[in-house]
C-alpha positions in Angstrom: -10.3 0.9 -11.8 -11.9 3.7 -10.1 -9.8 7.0 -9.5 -9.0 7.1 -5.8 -8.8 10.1 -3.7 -6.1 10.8 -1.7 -3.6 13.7 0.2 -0.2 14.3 -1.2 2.0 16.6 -0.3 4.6 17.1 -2.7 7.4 20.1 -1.8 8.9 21.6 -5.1 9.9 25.3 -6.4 7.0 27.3 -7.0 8.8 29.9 -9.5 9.9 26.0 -11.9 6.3 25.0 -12.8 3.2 26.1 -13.6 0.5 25.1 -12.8 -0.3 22.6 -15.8 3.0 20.6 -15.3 2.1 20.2 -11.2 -1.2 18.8 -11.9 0.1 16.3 -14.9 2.8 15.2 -12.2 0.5 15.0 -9.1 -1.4 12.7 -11.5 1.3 10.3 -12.7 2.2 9.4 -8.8 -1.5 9.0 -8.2 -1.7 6.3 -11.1 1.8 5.0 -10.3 0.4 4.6 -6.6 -2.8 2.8 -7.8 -0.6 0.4 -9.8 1.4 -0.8 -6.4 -1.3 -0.5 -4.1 -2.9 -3.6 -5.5 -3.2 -7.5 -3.5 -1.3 -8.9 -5.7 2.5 -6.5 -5.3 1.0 -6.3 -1.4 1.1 -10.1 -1.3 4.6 -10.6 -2.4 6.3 -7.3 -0.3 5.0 -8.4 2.9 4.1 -11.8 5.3 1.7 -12.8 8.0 3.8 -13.9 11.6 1.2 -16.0 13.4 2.7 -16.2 17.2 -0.1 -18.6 18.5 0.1 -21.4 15.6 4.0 -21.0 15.4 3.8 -20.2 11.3 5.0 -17.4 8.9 2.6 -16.9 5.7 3.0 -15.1 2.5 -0.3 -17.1 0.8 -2.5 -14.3 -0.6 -5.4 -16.1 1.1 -3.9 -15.7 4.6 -2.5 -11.9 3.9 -6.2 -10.7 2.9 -8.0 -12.0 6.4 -5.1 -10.6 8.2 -5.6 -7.5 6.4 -9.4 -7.0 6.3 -9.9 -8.5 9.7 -12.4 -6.1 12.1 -10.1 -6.9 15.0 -6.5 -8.1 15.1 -5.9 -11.5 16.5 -3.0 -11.0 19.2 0.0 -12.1 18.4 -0.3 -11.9 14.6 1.5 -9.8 13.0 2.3 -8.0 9.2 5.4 -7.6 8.8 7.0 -6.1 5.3 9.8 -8.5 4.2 12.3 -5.8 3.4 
C-alpha cells in the first residue's frame, strides 16, 4: 500500500515532546487511518438509500458505484449506519 498524503492537525503541549516522539505518533494515526479507510470497513459502516427504486443497500458492489460515481443520482443517498 502506498503511503498517502494527508493534513492533520493534532493540538498537544509543545514543552511534553520532542520532536522525535510527535513525528513517530503523527505516523501511527496515519497508518491506523490507512487501515480503516479501506472498501471493505467502508462497506460494513455505511449503506446506499436508493429513493427512486424504493431499496436500502450495503452490497459492496452497490457502495463503490455510489461512491465513485462522476455525478450523484438524485435521490440516492450514503448514509453511515451509526
Amino acid at each position: 500500500m502506498k503511503p498517502v498524503e494527508r493534513d492533520l492537525l493534532i493540538l498537544l503541549h509543545e514543552d511534553r515532546y520532542n520532536e522525535q516522539e510527535i513525528q513517530y505518533e503523527v505516523k501511527q494515526i496515519s497508518d491506523m487511518l490507512s487501515l480503516v479507510e479501506t472498501m471493505d470497513y467502508l462497506a460494513t459502516a455505511t449503506e446506499v438509500a436508493d429513493c427512486n427504486k424504493h431499496r436500502v443497500s450495503s452490497k459492496r458492489r452497490v457502495l463503490e458505484r455510489a461512491f465513485f460515481r462522476k455525478e450523484p443520482k438524485a435521490f440516492e443517498f450514503i448514509v453511515h449506519k451509526n
